[in-house]
mmCIF file of the C-alpha atoms, coordinates in Angstrom:
data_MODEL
# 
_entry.id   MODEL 
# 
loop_
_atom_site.group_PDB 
_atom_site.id 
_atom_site.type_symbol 
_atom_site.label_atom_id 
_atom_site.label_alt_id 
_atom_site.label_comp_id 
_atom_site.label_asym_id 
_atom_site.label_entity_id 
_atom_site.label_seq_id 
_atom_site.pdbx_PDB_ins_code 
_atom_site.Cartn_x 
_atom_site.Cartn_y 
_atom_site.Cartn_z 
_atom_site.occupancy 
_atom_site.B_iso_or_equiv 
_atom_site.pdbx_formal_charge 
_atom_site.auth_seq_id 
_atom_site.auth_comp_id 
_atom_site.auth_asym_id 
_atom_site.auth_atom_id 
_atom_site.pdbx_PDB_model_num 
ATOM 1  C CA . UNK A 1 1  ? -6.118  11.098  -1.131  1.00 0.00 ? 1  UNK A CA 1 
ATOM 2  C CA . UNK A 1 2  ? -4.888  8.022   0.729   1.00 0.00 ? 2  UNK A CA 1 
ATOM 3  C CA . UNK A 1 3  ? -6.993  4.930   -1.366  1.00 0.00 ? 3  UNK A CA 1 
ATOM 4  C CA . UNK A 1 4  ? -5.997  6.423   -4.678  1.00 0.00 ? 4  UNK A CA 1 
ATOM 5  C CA . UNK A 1 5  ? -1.920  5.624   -3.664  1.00 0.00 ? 5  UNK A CA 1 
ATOM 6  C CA . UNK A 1 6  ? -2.722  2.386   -1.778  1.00 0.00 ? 6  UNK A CA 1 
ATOM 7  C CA . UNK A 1 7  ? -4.745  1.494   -5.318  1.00 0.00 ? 7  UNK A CA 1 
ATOM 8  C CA . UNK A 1 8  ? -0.808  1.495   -7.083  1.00 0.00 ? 8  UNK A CA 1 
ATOM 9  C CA . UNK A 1 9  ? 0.877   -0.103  -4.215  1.00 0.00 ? 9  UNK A CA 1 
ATOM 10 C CA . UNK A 1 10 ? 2.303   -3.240  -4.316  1.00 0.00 ? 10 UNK A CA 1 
ATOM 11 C CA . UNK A 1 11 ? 0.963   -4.125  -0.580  1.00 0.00 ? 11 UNK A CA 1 
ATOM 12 C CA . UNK A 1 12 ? -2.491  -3.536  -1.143  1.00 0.00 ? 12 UNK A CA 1 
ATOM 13 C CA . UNK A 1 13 ? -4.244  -6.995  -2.243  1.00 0.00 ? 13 UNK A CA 1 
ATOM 14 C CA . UNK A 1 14 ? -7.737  -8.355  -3.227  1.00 0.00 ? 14 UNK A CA 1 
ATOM 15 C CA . UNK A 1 15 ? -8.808  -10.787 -0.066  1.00 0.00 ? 15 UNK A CA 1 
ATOM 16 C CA . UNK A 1 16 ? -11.063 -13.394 -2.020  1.00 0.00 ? 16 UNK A CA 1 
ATOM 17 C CA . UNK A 1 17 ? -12.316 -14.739 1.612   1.00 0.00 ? 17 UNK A CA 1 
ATOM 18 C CA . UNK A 1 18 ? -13.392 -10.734 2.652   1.00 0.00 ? 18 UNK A CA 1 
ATOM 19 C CA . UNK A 1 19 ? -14.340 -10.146 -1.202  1.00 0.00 ? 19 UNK A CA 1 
ATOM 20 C CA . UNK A 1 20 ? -12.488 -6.687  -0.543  1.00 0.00 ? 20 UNK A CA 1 
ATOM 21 C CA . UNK A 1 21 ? -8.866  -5.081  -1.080  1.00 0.00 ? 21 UNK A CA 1 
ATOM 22 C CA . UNK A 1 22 ? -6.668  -4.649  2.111   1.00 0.00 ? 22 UNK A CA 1 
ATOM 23 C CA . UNK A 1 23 ? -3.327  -3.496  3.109   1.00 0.00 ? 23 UNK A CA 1 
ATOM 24 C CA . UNK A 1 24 ? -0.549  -6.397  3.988   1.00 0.00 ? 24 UNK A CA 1 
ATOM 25 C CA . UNK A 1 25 ? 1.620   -3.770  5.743   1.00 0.00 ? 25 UNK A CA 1 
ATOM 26 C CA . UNK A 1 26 ? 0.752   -3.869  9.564   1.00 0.00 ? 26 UNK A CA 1 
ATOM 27 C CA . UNK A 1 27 ? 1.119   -0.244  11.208  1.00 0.00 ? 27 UNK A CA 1 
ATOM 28 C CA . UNK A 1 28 ? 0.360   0.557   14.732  1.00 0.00 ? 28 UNK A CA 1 
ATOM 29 C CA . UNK A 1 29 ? -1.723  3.132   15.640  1.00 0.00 ? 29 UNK A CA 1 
ATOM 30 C CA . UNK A 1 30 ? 0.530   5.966   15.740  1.00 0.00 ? 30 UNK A CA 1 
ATOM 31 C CA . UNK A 1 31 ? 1.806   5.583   12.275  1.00 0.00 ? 31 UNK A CA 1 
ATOM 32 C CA . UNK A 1 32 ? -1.800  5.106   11.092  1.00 0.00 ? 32 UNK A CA 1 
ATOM 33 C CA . UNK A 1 33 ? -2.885  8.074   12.596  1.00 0.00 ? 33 UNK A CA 1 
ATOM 34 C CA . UNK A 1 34 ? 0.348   9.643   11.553  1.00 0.00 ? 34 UNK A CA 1 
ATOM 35 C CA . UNK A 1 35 ? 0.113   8.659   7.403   1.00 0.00 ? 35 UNK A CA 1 
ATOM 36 C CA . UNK A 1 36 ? -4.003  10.516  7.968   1.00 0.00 ? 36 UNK A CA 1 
ATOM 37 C CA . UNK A 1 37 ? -2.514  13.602  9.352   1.00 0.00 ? 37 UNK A CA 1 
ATOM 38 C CA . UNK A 1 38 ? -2.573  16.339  7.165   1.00 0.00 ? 38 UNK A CA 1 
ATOM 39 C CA . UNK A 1 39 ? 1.166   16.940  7.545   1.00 0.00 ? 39 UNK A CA 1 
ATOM 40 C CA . UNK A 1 40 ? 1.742   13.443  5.746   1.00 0.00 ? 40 UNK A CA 1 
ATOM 41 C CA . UNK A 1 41 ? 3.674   12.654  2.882   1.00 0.00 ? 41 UNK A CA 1 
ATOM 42 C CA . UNK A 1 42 ? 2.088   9.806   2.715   1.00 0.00 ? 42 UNK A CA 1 
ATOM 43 C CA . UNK A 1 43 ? 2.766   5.941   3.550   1.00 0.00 ? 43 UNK A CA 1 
ATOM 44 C CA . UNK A 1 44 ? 6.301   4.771   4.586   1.00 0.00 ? 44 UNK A CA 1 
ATOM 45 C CA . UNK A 1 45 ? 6.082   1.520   3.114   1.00 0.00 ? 45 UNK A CA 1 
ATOM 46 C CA . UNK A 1 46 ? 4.666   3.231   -0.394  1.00 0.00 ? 46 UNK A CA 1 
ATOM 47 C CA . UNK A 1 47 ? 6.372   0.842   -2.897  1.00 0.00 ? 47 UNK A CA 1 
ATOM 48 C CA . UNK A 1 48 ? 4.850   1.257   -6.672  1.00 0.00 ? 48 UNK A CA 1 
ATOM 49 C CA . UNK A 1 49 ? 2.938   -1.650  -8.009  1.00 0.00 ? 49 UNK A CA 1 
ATOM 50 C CA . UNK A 1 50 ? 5.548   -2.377  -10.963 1.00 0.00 ? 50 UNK A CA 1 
ATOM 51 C CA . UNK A 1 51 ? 4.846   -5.694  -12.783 1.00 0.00 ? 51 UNK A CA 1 
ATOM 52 C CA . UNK A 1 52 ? 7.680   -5.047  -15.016 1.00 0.00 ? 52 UNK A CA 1 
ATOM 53 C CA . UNK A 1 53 ? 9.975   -4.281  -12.844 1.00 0.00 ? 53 UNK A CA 1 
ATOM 54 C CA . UNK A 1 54 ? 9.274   -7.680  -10.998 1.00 0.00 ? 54 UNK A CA 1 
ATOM 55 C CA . UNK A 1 55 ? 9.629   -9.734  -14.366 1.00 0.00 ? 55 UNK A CA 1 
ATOM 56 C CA . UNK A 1 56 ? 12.881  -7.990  -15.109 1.00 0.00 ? 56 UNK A CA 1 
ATOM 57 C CA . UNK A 1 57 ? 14.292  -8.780  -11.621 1.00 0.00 ? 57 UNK A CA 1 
ATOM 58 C CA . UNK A 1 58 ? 13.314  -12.332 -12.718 1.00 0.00 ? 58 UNK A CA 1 
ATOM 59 C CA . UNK A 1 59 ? 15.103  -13.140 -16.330 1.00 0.00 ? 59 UNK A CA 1 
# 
């Protein structure tokens, strides 16, 4: 299901002004309709939510 990979992605954020989580990556409405079809594999812009990975980058 779609919400359980936006939950690990590093685009999806908690809005503290909406009090809800949301997706920073803007798609039009063909490649929304397109990442909902059946045939999907899924978001494009999928990119794991990796904390170490970011840390590492940084030392």
């Amino acid at each position: 299901m779609i919400s359980n990979i936006c939950e690990k992605c590093t685009y999806y954020v908690y809005n503290e002004e909406l009090e809800e989580y949301e997706c920073l990556v803007t798609l039009d409405e063909d490649e929304y309709a397109a990442m909902l079809s059946e045939h999907s594999r899924g978001c494009k812009y999928f990119r794991e939510n990796d904390e170490y990975g970011i840390v590492k980058k940084q030392a």
